[in-house]
N, C-alpha and C positions, 0 to 999 in steps of 0.2 A: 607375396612374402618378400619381405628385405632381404637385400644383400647378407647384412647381417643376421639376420633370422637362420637363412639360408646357411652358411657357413658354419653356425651353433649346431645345426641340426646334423648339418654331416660329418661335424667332429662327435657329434655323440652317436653316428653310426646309421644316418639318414641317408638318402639320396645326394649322389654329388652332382655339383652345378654343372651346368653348361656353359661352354667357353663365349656362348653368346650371350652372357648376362652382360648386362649394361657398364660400360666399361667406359664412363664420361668423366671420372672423377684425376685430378690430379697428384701426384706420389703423395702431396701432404695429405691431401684427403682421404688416402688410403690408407695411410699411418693411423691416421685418426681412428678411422676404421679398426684397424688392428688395433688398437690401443682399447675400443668399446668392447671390442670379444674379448681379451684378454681381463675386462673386468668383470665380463659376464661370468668368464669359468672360473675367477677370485671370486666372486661371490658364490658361487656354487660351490667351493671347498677346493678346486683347482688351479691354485695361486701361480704368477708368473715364477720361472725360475732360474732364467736369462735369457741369452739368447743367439742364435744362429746368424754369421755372418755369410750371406750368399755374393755370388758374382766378384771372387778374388781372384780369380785369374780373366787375361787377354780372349780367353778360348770361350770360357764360356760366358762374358760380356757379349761380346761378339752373337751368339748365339740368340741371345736376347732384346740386341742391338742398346746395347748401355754403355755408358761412361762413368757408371762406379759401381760401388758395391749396392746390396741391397740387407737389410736387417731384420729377420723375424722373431717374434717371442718364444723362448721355450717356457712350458708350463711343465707344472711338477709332474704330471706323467708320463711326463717326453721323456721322464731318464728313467732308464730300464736295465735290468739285471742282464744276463746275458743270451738270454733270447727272447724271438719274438717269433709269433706266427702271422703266416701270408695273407692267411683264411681274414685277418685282422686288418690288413693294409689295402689300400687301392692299388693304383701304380709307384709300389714304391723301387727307390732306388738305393744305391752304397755307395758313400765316401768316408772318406779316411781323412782324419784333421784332428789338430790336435785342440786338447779342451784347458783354456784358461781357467783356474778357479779362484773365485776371488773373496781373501778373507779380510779386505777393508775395503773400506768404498774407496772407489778410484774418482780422484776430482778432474773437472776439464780442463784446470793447469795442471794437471802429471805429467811430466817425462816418461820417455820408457825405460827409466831407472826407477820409477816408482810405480810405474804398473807392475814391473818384474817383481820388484819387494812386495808388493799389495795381493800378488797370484801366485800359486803351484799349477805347476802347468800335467798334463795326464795325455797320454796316448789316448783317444776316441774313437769310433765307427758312427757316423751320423748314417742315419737313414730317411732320407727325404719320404714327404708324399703329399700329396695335393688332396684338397677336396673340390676342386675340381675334375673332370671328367678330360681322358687325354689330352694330359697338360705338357709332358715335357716332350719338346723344348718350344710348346705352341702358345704360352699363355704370353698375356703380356706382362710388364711392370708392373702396371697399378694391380692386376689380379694376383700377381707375386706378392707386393704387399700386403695385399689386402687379406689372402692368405697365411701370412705368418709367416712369408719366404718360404714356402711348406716345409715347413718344420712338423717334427712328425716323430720322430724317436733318436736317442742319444745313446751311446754303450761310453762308459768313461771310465779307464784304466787307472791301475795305480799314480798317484802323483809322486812328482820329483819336485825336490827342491833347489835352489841357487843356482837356476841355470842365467846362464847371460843372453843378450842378444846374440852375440857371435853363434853361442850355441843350436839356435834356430833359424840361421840361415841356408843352412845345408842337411838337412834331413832327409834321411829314405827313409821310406816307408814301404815295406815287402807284405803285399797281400798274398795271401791264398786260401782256396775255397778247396775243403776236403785233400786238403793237405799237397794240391796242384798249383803250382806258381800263377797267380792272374793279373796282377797288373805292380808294377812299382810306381809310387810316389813319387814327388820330389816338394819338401815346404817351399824352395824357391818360385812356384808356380803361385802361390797362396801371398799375390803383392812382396814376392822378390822374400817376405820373413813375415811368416804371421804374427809377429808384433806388431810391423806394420798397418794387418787387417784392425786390432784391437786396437790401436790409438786413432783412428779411421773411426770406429764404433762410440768409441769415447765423444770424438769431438759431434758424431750425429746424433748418438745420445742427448750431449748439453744443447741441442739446437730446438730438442723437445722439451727442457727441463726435467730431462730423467740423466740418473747416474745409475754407473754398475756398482752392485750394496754388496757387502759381506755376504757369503752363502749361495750366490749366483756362481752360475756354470756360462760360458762363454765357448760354443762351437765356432773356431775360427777362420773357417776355408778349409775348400778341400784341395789334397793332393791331387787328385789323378779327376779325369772326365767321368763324372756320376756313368755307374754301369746297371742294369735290371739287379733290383735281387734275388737268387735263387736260393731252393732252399738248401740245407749242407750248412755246413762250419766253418766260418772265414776265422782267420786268424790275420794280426795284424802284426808286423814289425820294425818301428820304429828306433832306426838306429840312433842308439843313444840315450833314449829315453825311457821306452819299457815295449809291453805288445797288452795286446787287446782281443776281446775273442766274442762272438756272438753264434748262435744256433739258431738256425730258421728254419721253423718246422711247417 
């Protein structure tokens, strides 16, 4: 069976691969890759629905041994109400990051004056997971891509409007899990301002001839070092912007 067979299968709830599937191909090739699955589950009624920026901070580059970010697709049932169950996920994990939405296509000459105008931006809880088998922090690049940057589920808060750049350069964001302080944030960690990440996305974007369209959701980096998810009530608060909440049963 293919790589991509293999991949289709374990998003619909199959067997996860082994981290020794053949792992010859290079980051384009892997994009490629993601770009075929993504239109396998478009054509099955599972349409792309943006998408997740991985690897925006120095810490967990490093971890992966990279020198930039990486990009996966979200599909429309990556975004989810406000809970989700375990029984449901592999190894999944919890970051906190805020969600670009974008109600005009944003072109590859935008400024981030005109990404700002073109987005509402929403307090998030991204919840990674791989369909790979004990992936994190073992897989490599190309299986990160080739995965969809494990992208896996989105929780997306209320949106704010007219905020500036200034405004998203210093963000906290206060987690906690049953109502116990677990980890703070900070947007500075997510390329110093997740605008940043997003104009970064843009220009990888046009290198494929794809744009971010009206209707698209944009997971933009996470604040804090991906943690296990447990089950309980994380609540999320970022200053400034709004909070966010998810149930893991």
């Amino acid at each position: 069976m293919s790589v991509l067979a293999q991949l289709t299968d374990a998003q619909r709830g199959g067997p996860r691969l082994a981290r020794d599937v053949t792992d010859d191909a290079d980051l384009g090739k892997s994009y490629t890759l993601q770009e075929q699955l993504v239109d396998d589950f478009a054509a099955q009624g599972n349409p792309l629905k943006g998408y997740k920026i991985s690897l925006t901070s120095e810490e967990t580059q490093q971890l992966f041994e990279a020198d930039e970010p990486l990009y996966g697709a979200l599909l429309e049932d990556s975004v989810v109400a406000e809970s989700v169950a375990l029984t449901d996920l592999n190894e999944p994990l919890i970051e906190v990051e805020l969600m670009f939405l974008v109600d005009e296509t944003i072109e590859p000459g935008d400024d981030e004056s005109d990404v700002l105008q073109k987005t509402r931006i929403a307090p998030g809880i991204e919840i990674p997971d791989s369909r790979f088998e004990d992936w994190f922090p073992n897989l490599s690049l190309n299986q990160i891509v080739m995965d969809r940057a494990v992208a896996e589920k989105v929780i997306v808060g209320d949106p704010v409007y007219d905020l500036q750049k200034a405004d998203l350069a210093n963000v906290e964001a206060r987690v906690t899990l049953n109502g116990e302080h677990l980890v703070t944030g900070h947007s500075q960690d997510v390329m110093e301002n997740p605008l940043h990440a997003m104009m970064w996305l843009v220009d990888a974007l046009a290198k494929r001839d794809k744009r971010l369209e009206a209707g698209m959701i944009v997971s933009s980096g996470t604040f804090m070092l991906p943690k296990p998810l447990e089950r309980g009530r994380y609540e999320v608060d970022f200053a400034g912007i709004g909070s966010v909440g998810v149930d893991v049963t």
